[in-house]
C-alpha positions in Angstrom: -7.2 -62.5 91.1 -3.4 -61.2 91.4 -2.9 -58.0 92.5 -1.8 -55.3 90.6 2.6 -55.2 89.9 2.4 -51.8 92.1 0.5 -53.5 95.0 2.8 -56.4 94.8 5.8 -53.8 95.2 4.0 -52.1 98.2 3.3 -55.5 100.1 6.8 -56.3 99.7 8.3 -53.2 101.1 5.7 -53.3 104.2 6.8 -56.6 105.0 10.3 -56.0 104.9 9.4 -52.9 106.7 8.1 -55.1 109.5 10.6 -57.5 109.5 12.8 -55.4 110.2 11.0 -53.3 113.2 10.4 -57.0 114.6 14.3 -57.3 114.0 15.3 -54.2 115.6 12.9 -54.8 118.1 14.1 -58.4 118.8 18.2 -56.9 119.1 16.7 -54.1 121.7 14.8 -57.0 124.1 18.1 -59.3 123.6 20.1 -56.3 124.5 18.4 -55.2 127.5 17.9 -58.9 128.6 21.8 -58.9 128.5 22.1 -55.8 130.3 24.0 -54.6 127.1 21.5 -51.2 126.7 19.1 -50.3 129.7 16.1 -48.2 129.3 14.7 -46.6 132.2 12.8 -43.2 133.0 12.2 -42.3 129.5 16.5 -42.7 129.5 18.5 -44.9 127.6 21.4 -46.0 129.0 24.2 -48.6 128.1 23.9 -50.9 130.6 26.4 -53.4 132.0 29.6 -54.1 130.4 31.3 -55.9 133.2 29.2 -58.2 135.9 31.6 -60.3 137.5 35.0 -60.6 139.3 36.5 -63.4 141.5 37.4 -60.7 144.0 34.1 -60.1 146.1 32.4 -61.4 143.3 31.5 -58.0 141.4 33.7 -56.1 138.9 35.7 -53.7 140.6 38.9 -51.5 140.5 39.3 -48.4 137.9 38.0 -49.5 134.5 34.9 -47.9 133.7 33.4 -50.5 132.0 32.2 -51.8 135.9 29.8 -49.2 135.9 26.5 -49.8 135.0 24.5 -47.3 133.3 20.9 -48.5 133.9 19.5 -44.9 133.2 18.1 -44.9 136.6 20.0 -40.7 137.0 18.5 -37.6 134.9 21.1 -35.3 135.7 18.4 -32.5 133.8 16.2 -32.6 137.1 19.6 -31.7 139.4 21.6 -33.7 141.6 21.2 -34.9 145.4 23.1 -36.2 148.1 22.0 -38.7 151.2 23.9 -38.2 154.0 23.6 -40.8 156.6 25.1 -40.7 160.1 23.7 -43.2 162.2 26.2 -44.6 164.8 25.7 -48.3 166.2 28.9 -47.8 168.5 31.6 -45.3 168.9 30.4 -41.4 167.3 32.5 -38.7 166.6 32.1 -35.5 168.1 31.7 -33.5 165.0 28.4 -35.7 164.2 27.1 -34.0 167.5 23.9 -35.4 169.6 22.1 -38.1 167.5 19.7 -37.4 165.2 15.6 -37.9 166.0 14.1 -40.3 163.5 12.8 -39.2 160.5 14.4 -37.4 157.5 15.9 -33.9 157.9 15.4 -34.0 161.7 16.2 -30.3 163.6 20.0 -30.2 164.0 21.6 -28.2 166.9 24.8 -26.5 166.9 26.8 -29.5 167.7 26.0 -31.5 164.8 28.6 -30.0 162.3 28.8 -32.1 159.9 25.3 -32.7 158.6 25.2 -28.4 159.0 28.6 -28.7 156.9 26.9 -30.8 154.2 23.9 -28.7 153.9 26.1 -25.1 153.2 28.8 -27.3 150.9 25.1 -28.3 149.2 23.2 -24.9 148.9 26.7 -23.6 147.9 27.6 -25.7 145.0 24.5 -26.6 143.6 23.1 -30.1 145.0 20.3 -30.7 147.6 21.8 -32.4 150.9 19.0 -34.9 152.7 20.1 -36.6 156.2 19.3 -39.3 158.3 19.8 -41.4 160.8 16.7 -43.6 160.7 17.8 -46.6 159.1 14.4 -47.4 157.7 14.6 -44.7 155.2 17.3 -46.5 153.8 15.1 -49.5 153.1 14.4 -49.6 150.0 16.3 -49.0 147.3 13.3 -46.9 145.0 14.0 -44.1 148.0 17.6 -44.6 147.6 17.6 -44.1 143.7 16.4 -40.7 144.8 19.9 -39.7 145.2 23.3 -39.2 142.9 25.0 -40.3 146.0 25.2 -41.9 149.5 26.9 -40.6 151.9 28.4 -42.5 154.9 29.9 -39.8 157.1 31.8 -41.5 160.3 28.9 -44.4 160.6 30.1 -47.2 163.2 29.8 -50.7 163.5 26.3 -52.6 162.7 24.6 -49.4 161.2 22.3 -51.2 158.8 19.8 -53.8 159.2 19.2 -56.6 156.5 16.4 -54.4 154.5 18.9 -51.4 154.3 22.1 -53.8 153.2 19.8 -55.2 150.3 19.2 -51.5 149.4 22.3 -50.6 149.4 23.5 -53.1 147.5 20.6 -52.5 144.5 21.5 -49.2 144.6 25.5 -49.5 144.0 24.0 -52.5 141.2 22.1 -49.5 139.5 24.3 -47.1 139.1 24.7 -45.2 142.4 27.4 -43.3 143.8 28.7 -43.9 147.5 30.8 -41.6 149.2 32.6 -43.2 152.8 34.5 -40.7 154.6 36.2 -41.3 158.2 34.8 -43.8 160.5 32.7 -45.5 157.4 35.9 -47.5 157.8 34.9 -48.7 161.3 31.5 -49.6 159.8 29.5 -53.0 158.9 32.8 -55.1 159.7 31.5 -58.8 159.5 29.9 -57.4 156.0 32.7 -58.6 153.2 30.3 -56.6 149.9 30.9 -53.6 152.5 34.5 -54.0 152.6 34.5 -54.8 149.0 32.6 -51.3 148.1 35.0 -49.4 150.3 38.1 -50.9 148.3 39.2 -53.7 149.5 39.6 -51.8 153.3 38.8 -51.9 156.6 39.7 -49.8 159.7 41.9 -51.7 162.0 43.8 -48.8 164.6 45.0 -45.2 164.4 48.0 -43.5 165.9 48.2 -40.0 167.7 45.5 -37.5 166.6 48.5 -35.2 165.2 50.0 -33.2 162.0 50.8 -34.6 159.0 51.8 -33.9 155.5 49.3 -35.2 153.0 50.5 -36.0 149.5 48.3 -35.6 146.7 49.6 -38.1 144.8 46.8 -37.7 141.6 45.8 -34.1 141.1 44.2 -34.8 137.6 40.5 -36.3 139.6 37.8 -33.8 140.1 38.8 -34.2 143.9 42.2 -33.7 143.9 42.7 -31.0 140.9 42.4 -27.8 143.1 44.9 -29.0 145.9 48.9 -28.5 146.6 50.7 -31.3 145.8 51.3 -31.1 149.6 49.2 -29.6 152.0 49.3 -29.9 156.3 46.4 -31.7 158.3 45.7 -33.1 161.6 44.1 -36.6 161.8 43.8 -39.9 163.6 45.6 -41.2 160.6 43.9 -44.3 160.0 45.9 -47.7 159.9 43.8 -50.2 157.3 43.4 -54.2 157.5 42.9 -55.0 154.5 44.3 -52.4 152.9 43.1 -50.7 149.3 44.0 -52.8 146.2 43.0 -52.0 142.5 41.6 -48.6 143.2 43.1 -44.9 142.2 45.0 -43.8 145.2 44.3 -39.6 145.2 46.2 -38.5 148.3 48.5 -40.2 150.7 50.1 -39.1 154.5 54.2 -38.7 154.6 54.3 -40.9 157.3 57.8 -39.4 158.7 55.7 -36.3 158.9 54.2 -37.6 162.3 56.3 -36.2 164.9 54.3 -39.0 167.0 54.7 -41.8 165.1 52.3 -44.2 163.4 51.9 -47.2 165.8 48.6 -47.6 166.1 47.1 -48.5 169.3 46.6 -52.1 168.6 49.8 -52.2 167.5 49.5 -51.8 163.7 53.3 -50.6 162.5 51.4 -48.2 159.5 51.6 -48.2 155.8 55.3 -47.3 155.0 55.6 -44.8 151.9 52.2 -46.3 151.1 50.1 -44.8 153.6 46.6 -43.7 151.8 43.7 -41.6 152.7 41.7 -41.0 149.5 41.2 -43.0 146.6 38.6 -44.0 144.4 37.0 -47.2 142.5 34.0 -48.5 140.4 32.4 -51.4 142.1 29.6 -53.9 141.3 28.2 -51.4 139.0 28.3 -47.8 141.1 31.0 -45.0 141.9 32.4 -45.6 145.4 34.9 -42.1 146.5 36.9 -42.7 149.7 38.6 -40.6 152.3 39.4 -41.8 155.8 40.3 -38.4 157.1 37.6 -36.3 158.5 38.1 -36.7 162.1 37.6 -33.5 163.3 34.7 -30.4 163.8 37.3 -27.8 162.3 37.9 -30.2 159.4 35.1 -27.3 158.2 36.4 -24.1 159.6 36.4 -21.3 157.2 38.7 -18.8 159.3 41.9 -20.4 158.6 41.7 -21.5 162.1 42.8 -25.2 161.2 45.5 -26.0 159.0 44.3 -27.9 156.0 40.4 -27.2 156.4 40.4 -25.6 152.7 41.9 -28.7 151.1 40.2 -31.1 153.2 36.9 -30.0 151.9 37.9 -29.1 148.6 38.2 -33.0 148.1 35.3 -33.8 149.8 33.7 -31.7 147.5 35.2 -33.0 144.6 34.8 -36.8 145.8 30.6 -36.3 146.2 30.6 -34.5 143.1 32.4 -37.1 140.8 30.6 -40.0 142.9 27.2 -38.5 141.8 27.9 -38.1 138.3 28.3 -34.1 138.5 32.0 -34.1 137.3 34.3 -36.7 136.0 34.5 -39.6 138.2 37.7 -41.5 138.9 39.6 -40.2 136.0 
């Protein structure tokens, strides 16, 4: 018996109505198979735009199309920060005596940089973790956790393999790192490592001594509040390799060092192109740099220290943009 005409009409438009849901449905698989659209925590992200690059192998340098936006960060349930100090070699002072195992172990007054971190936290609106304890850097579901990593004056071998592959699938996802001082001197034989931190490595300072910084951007979230020139005391680090494709923020005048440059391995210095903050996407995540942050008044308040302000005015700004709370890298 044939259906009514009307039926006819109504099995028609349901099929076409499924055809195209299984269409639509098909693009979204094909898509996220791609890593053209991500869909993760209820979020919707757009994915990967750019997976590869003959240097170190990832996409890197200041296009944002590096970044991928997995949806693994709901900025609606507020940002947080790891900050990880763990020191396989040489430690600053300001990191004071190391850290018990654990997360958030008691801090005494010597360690001034994790108390920093906590009061630049509570004051601008982000919750500060710390650690030392490499194993909570393990795996990469506690390390999603976080906006941003923090690597604050780390040395040498400071991660075992488990905490490198972590690390890594967290940049890969979407994850902001933040490398300040002695990061430089950190995971040397690691080339991913040297990649994330811009193509940089430290090899020598000079003199702990007065400088002039330049800021040489002042449109980046880090660099927007400060003088175009502003006086600090640093170890003014000398880099081998030195940063390529990244957005230099701030540079030292290196006739400003009434010591001079030399490093004491002998390194001559950087010329008029001496940096000490900049900034890059890399194999998918934000990575902010800075390689001053030498010393425990880098964080006075009393005007005690020339530069202090500045100096963590563009930290701020640097862990801020890394973790997605203002415009990164622009």
């Amino acid at each position: 018996m044939t259906p009514p005409a009307r039926n006819r009409r109504r099995v028609r438009t349901l099929t076409a109505t499924l055809a195209g849901a299984a269409g639509t449905l098909g693009i979204t698989v094909a898509l996220v198979a791609t890593g053209t659209l991500s869909v993760a925590q209820g979020r919707v992200g757009e994915g990967a735009k750019q997976l590869g690059d003959p240097d170190y192998g990832v996409c890197r340098g200041t296009d944002a199309r590096c970044y991928h936006d997995w949806g693994n960060f709901d900025a609606s349930k507020g940002y947080k920060v790891l900050l990880y100090t763990h020191t396989a070699g040489p430690r600053h002072a300001n990191l004071g005596p190391a850290l018990a195992p654990g997360m958030n172990p008691p801090l005494t007054d010597g360690n001034v940089v994790q108390k920093a971190l906590l009061k630049m936290g509570a004051e601008n609106d982000f919750q500060v973790d710390y650690t030392e304890d490499v194993s909570q850097l393990a795996s990469p579901a506690n390390l999603f956790k976080y906006s941003a990593v923090i690597f604050y004056s780390t040395s040498r071998d400071t991660l075992d393999d488990a905490a490198q592959t972590s690390l890594r699938q967290y940049v890969r996802g979407g994850g902001g790192f933040v490398g300040v001082h002695n990061a430089f001197g950190t995971e040397y034989n690691w080339p991913w490592y040297e990649g994330l931190l811009g193509n940089a490595n430290f090899y020598d300072h000079g003199p702990n001594q007065p400088g002039t910084v330049r800021t040489v951007d002042r449109k980046d979230a880090s660099t927007k509040e400060l003088p175009s020139s502003w006086s600090f005391s640093d170890e003014w680090y000398n880099l081998v390799p030195a940063p390529t494709k990244v957005r230099v923020l701030a540079k030292v005048d290196e006739s400003s060092l009434a010591k001079g440059v030399t490093g004491n391995y002998n390194h001559p210095g950087h010329g008029d192109n001496h940096p000490v903050a900049w900034c890059q996407y890399y194999d998918g995540g934000r990575a902010w740099l800075t390689t001053l942050g030498h010393d425990a008044k880098d964080f006075s308040t009393d005007g005690s220290f020339p530069g202090a302000p500045e100096f963590q005015k563009l930290l701020l700004g640097g862990i801020e943009s890394a973790m997605g709370k203002a415009p990164f890298c622009k």
